[in-house]
N, CA, C and O atoms as CSV, one atom per row, in Angstrom:
chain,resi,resn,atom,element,x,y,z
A,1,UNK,N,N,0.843,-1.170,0.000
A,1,UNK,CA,C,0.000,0.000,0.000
A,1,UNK,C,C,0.891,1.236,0.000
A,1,UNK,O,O,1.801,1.263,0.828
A,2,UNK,N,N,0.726,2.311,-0.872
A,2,UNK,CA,C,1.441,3.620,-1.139
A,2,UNK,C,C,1.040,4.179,0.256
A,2,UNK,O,O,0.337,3.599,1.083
A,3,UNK,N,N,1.634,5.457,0.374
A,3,UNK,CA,C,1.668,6.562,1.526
A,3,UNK,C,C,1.601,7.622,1.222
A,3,UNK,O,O,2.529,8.056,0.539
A,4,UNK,N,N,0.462,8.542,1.590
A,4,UNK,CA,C,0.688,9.702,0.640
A,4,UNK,C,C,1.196,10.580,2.328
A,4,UNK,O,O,0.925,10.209,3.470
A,5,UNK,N,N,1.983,11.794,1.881
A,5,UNK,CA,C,2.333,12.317,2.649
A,5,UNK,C,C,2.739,14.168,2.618
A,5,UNK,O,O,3.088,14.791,1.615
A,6,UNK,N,N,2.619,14.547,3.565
A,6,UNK,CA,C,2.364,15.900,2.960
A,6,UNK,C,C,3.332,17.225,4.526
A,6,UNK,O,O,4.183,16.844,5.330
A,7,UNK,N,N,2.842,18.432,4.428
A,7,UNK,CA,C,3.327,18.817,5.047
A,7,UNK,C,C,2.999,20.418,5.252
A,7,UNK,O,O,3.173,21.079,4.229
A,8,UNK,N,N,2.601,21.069,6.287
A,8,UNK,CA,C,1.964,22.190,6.199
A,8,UNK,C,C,3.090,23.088,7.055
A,8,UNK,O,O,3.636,22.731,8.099
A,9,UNK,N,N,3.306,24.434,6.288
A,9,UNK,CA,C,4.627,25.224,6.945
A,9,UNK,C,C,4.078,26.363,7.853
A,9,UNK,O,O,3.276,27.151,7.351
A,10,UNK,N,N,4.370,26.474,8.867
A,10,UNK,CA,C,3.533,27.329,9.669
A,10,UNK,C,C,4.774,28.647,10.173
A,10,UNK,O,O,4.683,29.390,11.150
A,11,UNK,N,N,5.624,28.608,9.383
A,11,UNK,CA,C,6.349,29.812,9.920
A,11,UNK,C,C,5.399,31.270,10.275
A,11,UNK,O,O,5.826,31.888,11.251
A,12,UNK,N,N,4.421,31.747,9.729
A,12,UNK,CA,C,3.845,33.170,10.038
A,12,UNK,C,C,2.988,32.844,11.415
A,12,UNK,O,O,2.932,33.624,12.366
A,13,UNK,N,N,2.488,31.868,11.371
A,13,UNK,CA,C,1.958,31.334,12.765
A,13,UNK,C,C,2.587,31.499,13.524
A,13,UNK,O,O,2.285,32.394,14.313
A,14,UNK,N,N,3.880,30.703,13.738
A,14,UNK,CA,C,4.914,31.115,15.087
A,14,UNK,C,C,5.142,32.069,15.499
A,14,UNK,O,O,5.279,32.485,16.649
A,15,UNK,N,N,5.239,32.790,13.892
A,15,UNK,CA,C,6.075,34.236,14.199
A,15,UNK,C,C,5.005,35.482,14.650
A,15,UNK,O,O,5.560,36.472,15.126
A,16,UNK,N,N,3.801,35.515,14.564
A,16,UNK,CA,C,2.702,36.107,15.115
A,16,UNK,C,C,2.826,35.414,16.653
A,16,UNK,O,O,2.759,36.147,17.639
A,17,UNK,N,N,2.960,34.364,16.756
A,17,UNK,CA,C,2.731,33.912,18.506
A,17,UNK,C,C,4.049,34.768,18.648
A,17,UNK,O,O,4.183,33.901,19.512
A,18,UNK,N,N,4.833,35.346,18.671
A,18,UNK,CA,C,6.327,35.863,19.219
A,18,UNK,C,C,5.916,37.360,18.568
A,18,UNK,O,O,6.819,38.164,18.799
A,19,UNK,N,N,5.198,37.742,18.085
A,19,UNK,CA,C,5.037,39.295,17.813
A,19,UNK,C,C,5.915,39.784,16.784
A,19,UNK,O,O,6.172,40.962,16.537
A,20,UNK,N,N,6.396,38.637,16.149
A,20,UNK,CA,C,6.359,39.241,14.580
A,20,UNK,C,C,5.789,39.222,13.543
A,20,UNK,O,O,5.312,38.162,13.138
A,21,UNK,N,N,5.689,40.277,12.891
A,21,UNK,CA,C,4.400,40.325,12.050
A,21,UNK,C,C,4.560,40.844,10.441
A,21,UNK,O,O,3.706,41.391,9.742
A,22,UNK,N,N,5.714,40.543,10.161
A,22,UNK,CA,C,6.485,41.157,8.990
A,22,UNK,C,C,7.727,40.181,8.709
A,22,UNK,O,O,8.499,39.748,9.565
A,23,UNK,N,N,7.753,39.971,7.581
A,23,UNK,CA,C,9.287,39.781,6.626
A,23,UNK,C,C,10.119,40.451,7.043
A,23,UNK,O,O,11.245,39.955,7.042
A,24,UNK,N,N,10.023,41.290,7.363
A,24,UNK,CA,C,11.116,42.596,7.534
A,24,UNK,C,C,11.941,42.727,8.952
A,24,UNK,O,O,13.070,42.955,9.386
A,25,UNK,N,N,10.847,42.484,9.297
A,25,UNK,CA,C,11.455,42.411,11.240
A,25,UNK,C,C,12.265,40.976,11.323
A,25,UNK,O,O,12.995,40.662,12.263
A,26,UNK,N,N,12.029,40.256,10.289
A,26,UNK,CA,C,12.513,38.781,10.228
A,26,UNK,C,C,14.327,38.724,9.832
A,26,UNK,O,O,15.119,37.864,10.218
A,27,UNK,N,N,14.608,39.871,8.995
A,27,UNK,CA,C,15.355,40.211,7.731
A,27,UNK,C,C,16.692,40.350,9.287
A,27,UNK,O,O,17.178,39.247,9.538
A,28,UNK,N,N,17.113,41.267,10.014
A,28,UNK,CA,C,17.960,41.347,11.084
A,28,UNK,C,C,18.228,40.546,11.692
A,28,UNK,O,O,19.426,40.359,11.905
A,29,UNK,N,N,17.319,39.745,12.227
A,29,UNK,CA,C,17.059,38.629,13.500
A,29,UNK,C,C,17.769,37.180,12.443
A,29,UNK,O,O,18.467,36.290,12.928
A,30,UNK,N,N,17.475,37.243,11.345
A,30,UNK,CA,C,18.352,36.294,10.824
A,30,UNK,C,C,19.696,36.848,10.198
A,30,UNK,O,O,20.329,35.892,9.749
A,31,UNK,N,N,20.343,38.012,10.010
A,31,UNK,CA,C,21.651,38.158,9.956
A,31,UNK,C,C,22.170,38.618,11.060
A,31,UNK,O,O,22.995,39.484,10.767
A,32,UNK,N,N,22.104,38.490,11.983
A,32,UNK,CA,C,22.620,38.038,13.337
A,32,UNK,C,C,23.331,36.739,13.671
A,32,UNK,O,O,24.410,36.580,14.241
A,33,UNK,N,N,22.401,35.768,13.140
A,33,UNK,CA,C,22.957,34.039,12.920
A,33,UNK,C,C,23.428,34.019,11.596
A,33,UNK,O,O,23.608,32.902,11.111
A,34,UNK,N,N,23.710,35.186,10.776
A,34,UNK,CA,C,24.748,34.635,9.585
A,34,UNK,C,C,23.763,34.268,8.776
A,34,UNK,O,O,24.255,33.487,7.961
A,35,UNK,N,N,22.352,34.454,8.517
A,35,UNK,CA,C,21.789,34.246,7.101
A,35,UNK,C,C,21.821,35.356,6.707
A,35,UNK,O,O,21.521,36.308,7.428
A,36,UNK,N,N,22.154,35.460,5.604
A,36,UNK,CA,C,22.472,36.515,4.694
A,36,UNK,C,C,20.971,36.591,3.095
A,36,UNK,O,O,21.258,36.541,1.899
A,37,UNK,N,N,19.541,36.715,3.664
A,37,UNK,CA,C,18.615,36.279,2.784
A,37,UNK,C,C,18.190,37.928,2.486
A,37,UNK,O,O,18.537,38.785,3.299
A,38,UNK,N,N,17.540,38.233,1.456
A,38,UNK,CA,C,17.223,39.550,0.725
A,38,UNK,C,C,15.971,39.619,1.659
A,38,UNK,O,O,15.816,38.770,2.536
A,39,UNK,N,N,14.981,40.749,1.442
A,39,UNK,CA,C,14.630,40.922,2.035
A,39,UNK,C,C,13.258,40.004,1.213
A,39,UNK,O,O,12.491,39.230,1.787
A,40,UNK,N,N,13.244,40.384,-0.335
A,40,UNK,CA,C,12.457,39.361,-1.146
A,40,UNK,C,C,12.371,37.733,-0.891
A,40,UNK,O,O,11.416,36.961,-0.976
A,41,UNK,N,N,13.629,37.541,-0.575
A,41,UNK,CA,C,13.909,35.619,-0.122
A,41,UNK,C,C,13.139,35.292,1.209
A,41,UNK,O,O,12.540,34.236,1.413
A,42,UNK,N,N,13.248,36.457,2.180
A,42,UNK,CA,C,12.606,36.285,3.223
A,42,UNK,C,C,11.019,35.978,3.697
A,42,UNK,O,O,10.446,35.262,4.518
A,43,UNK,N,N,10.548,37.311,2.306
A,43,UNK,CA,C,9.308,37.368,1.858
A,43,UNK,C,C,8.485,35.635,1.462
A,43,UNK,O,O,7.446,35.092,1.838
A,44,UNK,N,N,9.242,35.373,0.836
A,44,UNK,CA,C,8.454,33.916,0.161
A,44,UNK,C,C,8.753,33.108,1.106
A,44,UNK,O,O,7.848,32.276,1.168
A,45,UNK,N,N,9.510,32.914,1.847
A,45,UNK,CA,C,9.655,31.900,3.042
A,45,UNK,C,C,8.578,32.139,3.750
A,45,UNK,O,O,7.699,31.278,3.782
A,46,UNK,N,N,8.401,33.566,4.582
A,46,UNK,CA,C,6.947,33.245,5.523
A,46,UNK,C,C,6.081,33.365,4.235
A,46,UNK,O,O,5.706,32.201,4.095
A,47,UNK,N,N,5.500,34.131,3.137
A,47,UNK,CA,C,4.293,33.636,2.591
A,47,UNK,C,C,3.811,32.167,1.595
A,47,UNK,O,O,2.838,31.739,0.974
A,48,UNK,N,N,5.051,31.832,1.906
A,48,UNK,CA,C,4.831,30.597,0.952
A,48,UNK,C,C,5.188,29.442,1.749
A,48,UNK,O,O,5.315,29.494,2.972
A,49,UNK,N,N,5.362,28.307,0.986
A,49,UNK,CA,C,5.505,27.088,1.494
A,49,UNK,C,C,7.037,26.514,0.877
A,49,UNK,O,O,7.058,25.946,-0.215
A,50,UNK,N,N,8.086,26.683,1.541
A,50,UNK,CA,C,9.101,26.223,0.867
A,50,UNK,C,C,8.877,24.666,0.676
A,50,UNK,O,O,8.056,24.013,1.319
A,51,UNK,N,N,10.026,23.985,-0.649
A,51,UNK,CA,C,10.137,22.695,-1.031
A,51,UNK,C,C,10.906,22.302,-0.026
A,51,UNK,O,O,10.798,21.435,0.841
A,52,UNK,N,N,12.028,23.423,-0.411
A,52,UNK,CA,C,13.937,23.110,0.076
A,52,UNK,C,C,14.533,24.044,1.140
A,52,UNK,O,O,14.722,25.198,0.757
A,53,UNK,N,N,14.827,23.783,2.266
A,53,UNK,CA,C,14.937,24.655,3.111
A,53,UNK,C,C,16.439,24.156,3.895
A,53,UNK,O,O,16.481,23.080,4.492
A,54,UNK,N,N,17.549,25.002,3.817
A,54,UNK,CA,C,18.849,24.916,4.359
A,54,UNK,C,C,18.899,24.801,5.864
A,54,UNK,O,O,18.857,25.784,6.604
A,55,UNK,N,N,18.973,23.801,6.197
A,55,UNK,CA,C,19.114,23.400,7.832
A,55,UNK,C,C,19.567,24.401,8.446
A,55,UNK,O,O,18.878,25.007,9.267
A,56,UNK,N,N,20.808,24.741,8.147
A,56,UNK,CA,C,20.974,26.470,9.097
A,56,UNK,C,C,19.849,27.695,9.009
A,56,UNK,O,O,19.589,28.553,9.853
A,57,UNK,N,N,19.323,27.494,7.805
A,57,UNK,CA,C,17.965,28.758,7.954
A,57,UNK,C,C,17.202,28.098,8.897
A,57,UNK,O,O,16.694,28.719,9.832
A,58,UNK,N,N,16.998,26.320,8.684
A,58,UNK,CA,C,15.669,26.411,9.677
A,58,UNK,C,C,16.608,26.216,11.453
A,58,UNK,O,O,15.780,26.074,12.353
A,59,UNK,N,N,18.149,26.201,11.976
A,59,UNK,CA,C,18.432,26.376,12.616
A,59,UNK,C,C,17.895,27.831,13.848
A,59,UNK,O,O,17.437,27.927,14.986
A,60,UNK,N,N,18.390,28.888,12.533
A,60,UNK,CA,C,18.074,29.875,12.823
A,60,UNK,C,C,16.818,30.558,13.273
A,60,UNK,O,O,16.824,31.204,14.321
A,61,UNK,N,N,15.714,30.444,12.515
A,61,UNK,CA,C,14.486,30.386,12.386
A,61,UNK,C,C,14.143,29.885,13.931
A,61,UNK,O,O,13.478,30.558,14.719
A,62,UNK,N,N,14.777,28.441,14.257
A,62,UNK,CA,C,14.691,27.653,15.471
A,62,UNK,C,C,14.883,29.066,16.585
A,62,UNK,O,O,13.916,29.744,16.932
A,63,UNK,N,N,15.877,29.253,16.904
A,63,UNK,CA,C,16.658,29.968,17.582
A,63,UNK,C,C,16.035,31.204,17.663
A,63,UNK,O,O,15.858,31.518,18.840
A,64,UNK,N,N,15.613,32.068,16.832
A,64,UNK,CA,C,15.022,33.362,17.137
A,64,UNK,C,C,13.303,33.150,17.578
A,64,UNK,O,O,12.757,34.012,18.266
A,65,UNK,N,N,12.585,31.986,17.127
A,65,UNK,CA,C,11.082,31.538,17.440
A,65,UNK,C,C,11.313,31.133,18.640
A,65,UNK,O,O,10.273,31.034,19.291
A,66,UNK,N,N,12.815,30.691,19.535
A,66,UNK,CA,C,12.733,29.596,20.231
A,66,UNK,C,C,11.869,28.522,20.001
A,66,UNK,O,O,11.082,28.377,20.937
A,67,UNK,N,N,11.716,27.626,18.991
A,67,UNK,CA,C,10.874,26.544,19.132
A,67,UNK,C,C,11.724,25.203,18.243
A,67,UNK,O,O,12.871,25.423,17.852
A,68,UNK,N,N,11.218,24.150,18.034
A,68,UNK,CA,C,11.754,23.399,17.045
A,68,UNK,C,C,10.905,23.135,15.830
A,68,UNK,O,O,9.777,23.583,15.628
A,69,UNK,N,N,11.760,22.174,14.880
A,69,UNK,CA,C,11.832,22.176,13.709
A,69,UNK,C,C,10.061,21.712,13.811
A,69,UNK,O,O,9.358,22.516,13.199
A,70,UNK,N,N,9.545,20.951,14.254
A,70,UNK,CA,C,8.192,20.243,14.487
A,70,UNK,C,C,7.050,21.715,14.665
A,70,UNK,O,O,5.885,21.676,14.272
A,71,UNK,N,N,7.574,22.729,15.214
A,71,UNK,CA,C,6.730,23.767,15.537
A,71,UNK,C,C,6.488,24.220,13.919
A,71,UNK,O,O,5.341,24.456,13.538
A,72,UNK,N,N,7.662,24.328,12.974
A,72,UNK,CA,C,7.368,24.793,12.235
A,72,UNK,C,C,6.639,24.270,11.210
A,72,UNK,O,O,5.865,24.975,10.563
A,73,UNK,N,N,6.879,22.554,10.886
A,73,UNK,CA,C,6.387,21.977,10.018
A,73,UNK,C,C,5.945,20.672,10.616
A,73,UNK,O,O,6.691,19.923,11.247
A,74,UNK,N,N,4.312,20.400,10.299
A,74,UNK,CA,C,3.211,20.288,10.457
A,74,UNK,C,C,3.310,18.812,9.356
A,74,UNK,O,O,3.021,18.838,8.160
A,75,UNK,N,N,3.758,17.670,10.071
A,75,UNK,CA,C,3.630,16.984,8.764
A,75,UNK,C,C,2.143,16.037,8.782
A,75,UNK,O,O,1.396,15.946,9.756
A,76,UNK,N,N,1.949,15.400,7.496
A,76,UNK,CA,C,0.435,14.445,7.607
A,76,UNK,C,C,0.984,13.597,6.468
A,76,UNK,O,O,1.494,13.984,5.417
A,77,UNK,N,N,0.653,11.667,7.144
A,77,UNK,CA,C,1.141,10.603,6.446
A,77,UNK,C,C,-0.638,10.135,6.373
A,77,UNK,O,O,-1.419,10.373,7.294
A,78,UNK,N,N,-0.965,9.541,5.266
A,78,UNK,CA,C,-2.072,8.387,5.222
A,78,UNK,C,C,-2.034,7.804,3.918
A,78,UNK,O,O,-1.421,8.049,2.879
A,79,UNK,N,N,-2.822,7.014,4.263
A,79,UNK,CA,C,-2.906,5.659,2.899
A,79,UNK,C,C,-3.303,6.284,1.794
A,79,UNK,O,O,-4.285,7.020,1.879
A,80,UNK,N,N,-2.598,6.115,0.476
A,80,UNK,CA,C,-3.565,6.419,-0.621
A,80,UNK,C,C,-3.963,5.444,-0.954
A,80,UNK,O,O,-3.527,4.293,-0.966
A,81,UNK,N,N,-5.323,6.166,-1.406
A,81,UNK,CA,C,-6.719,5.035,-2.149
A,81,UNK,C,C,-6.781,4.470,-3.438
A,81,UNK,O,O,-6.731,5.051,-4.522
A,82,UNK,N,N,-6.877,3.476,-3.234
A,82,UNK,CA,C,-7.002,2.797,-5.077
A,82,UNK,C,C,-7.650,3.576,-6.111
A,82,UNK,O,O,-8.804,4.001,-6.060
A,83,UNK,N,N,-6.833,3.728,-7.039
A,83,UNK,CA,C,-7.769,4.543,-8.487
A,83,UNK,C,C,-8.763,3.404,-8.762
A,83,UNK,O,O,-8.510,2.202,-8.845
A,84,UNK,N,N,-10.286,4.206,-8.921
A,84,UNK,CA,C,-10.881,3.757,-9.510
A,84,UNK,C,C,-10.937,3.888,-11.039
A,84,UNK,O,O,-10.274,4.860,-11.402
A,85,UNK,N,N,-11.512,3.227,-12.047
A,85,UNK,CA,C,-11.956,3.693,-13.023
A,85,UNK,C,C,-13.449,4.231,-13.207
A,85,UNK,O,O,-14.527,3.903,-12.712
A,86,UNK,N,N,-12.936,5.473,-14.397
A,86,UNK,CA,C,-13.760,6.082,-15.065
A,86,UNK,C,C,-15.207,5.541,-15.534
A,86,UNK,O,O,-15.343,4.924,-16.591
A,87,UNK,N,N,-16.326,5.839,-14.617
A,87,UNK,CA,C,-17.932,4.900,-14.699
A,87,UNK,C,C,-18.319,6.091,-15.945
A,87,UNK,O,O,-18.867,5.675,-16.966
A,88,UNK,N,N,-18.022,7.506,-15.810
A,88,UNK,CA,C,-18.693,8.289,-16.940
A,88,UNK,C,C,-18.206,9.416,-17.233
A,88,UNK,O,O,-17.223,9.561,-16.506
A,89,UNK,N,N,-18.368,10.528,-18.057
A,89,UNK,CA,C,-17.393,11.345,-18.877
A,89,UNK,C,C,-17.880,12.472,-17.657
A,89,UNK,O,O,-17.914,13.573,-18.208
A,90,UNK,N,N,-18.200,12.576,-16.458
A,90,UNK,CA,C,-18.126,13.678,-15.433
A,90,UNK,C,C,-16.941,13.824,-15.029
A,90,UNK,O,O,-16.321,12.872,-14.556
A,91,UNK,N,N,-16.413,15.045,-15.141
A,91,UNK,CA,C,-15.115,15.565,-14.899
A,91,UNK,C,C,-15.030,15.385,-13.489
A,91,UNK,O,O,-15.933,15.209,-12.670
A,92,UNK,N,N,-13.393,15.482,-13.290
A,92,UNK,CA,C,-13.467,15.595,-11.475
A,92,UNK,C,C,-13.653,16.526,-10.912
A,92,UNK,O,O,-12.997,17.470,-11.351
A,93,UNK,N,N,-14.288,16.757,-10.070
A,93,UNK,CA,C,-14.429,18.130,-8.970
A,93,UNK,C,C,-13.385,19.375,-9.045
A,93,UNK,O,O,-12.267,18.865,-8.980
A,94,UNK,N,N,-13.283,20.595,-9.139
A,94,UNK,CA,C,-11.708,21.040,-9.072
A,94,UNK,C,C,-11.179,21.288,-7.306
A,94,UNK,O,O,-11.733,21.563,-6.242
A,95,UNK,N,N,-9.950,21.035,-7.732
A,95,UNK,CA,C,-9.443,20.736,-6.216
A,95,UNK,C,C,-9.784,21.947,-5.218
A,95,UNK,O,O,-9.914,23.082,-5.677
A,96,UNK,N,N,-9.909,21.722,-4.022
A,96,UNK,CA,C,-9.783,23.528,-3.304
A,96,UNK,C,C,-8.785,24.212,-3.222
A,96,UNK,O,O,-7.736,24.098,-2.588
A,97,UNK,N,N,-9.291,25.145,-4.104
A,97,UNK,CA,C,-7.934,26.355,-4.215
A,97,UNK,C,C,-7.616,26.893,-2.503
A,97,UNK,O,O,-6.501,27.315,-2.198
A,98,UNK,N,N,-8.604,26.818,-1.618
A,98,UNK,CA,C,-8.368,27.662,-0.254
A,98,UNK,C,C,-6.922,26.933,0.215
A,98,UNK,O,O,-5.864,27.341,0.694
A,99,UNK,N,N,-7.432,25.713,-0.162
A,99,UNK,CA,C,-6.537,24.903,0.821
A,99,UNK,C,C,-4.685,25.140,0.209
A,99,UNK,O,O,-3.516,25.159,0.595
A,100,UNK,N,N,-5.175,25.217,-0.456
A,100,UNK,CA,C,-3.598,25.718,-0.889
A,100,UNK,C,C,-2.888,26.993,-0.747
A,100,UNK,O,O,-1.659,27.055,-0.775
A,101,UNK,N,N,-3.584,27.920,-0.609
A,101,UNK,CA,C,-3.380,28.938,0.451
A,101,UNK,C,C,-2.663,29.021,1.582
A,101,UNK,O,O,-2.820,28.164,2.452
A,102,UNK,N,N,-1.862,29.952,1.729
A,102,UNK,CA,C,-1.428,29.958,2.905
A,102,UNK,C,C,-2.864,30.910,4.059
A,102,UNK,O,O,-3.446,31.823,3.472
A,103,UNK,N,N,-3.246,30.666,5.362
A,103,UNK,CA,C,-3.604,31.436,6.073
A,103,UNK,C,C,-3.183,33.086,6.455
A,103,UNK,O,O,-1.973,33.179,6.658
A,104,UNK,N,N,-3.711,34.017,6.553
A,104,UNK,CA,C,-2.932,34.962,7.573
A,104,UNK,C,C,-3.179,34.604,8.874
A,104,UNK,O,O,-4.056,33.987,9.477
A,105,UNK,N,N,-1.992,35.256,9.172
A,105,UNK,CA,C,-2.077,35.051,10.740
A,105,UNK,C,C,-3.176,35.775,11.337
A,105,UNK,O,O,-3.518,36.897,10.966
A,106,UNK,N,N,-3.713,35.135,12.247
A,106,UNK,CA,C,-4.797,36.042,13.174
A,106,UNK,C,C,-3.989,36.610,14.855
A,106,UNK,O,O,-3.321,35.800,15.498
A,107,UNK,N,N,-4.179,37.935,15.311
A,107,UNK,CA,C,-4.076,38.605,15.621
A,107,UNK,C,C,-4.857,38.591,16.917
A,107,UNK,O,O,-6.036,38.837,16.663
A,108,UNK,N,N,-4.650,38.393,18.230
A,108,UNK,CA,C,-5.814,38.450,19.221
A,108,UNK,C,C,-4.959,39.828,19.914
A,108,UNK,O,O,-3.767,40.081,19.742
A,109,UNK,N,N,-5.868,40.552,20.671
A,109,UNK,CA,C,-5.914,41.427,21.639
A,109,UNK,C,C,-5.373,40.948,22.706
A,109,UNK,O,O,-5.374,39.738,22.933
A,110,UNK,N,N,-4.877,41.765,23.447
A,110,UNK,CA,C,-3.878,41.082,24.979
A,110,UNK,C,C,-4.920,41.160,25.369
A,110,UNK,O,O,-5.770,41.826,24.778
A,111,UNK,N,N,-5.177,40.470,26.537
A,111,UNK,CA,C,-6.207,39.884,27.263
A,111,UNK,C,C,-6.058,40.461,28.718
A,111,UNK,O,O,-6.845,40.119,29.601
């Protein structure tokens, strides 16, 4: 039986629980530990979902979130399902675009 497996990146999450709320504020706090990332490279890391990610970035990343590598990435393993065949010319559903989305972070009020 195959495994399908996947993985959800939650860097803007963390970084909202720690009160950062920008790429930018991110951009210092990692050339401090010697990443040397543009301020654009930084950008697509929290809004996107990296493939490939350099163990010292996610060192770093570690180190200024205080948290570990698990805080940041969110993985999910389950069985894939047998292809069926085609009973009639109904197209498939289109996939959900939401879900591929990244979230914004939500924002609570100090309490």
């Amino acid at each position: 039986m195959k495994r399908k497996i996947g993985y959800t990146w939650r860097l803007r999450e963390v970084m909202a629980q720690h009160r950062i709320f920008t790429a930018t504020e991110l951009v210092p706090l990692l050339r401090e530990r010697g990443i040397d990332l543009s301020a654009s490279q930084v950008h697509r890391l929290v809004s996107g979902t990296p493939e490939r990610l350099s163990l010292q970035v996610m060192a770093a990343l570690c180190d200024i979130l205080s948290c570990t590598p698990a805080d940041l990435v969110a993985t999910t393993a389950e069985n894939a399902g047998v292809r069926k065949t085609a009973t009639g010319d109904v197209p498939a559903p289109p996939a959900n675009v939401a879900k591929l989305r990244p979230r914004a972070a939500r924002i609570l009020p100090d309490a």
